[in-house]
C-alpha positions in Angstrom: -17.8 58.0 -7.0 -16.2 54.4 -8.0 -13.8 55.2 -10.4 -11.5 51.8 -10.5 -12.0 48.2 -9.1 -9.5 45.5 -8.6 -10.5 42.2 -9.7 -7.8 39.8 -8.5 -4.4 41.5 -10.4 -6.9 43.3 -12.8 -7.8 47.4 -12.2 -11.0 47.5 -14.4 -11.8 51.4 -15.0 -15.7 52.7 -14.4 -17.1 54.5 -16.4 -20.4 56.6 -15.8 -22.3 57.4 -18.9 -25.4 57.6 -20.9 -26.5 54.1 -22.0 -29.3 53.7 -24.5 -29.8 49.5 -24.7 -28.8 48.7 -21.2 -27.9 50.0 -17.5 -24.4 48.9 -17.6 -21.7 47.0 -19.9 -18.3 45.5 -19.3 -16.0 45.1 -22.0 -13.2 42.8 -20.9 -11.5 43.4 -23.9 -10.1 46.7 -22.5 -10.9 46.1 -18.8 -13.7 48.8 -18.6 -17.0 49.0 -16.7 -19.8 51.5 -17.7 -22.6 51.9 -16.1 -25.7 54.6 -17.2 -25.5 57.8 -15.1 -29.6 57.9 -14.7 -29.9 55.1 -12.4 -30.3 55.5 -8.5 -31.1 52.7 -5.4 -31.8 49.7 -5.7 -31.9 49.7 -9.7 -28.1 50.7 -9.7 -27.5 48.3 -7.1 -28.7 45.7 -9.0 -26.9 46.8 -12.3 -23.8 46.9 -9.8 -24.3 42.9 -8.6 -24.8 41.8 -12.1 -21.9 43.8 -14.2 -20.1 42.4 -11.0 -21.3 38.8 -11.8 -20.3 39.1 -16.0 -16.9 40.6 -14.3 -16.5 36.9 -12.6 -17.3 34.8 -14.7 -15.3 36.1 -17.4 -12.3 36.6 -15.3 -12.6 32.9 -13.4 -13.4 31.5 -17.3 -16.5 29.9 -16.0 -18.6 28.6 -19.2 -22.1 29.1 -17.9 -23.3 27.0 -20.6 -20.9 23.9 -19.3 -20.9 24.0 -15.5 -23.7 23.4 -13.6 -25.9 25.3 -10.6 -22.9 24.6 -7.5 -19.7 25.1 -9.5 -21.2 28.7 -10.8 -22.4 29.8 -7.3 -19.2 28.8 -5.3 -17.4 31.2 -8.2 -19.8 33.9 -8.0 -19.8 33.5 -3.9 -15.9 33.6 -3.7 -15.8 36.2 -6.7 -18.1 38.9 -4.8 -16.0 38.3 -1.4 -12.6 38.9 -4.0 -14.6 42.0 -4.9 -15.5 43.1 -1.7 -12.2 42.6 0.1 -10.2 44.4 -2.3 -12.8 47.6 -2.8 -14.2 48.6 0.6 -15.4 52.0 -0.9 -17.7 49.6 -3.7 -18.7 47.7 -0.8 -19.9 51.0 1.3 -21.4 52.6 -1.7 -23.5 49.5 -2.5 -24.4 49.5 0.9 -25.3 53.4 0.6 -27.6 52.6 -2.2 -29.6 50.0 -0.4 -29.8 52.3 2.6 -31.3 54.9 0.2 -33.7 52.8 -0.9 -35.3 51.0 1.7 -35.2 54.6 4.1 -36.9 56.4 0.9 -39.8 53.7 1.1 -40.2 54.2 4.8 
C-alpha cells in the first residue's frame, strides 16, 4: 500500500478512507492525498491519474483557466514522468491495477 509520494521536494501523505462525495481529494493545504478505500482496477486507477493531475497543477501553479491546451499538457506530461521517477512502487501498483483489470475481463 502507497503510503507517501514525492512530488519534486514535497512528501504528500496518502491516506485510504471512506469517501462519501468523491473517490479521492488532495488537500494541498496540508500535503495530503486521500483516496476512498472501496475502489479497485481501473476505477482507482483512474482516481490515481486524476488526484495525480490536481497534484500538478497545483504544485507547477498552472491556472487552468489562463493557459491553454499545449502549455497544460507539456506540465501534466513532465509532472507524471516527476511522479513516476521519484515513486517506482506508485508506478508498479498503478500498473498492478491495470493488469487486474484487463486479466479479470479476459
Amino acid at each position: 500500500m502507497i503510503k507517501s509520494i514525492r512530488y519534486g521536494k514535497y512528501k504528500i501523505g496518502v491516506e485510504y478512507t471512506h469517501l462519501k462525495d468523491c473517490y479521492g481529494l488532495y488537500d494541498p493545504n496540508n500535503k495530503k492525498l486521500q483516496i476512498d478505500k472501496r475502489q479497485k482496477g481501473f476505477k482507482l486507477f483512474n482516481t490515481w491519474m486524476h488526484e495525480l493531475f490536481h497534484i500538478i497543477m497545483y504544485h507547477e501553479e498552472i491556472d487552468v483557466n489562463k493557459k491553454g491546451e499545449e502549455p497544460i499538457a507539456k506540465a501534466v506530461g513532465d509532472g507524471y514522468e516527476k511522479i513516476f521517477k521519484s515513486n517506482p512502487r506508485l508506478k508498479n501498483k498503478l500498473y498492478s491495477l491495470l493488469r487486474l483489470d484487463i486479466n479479470s475481463k479476459k
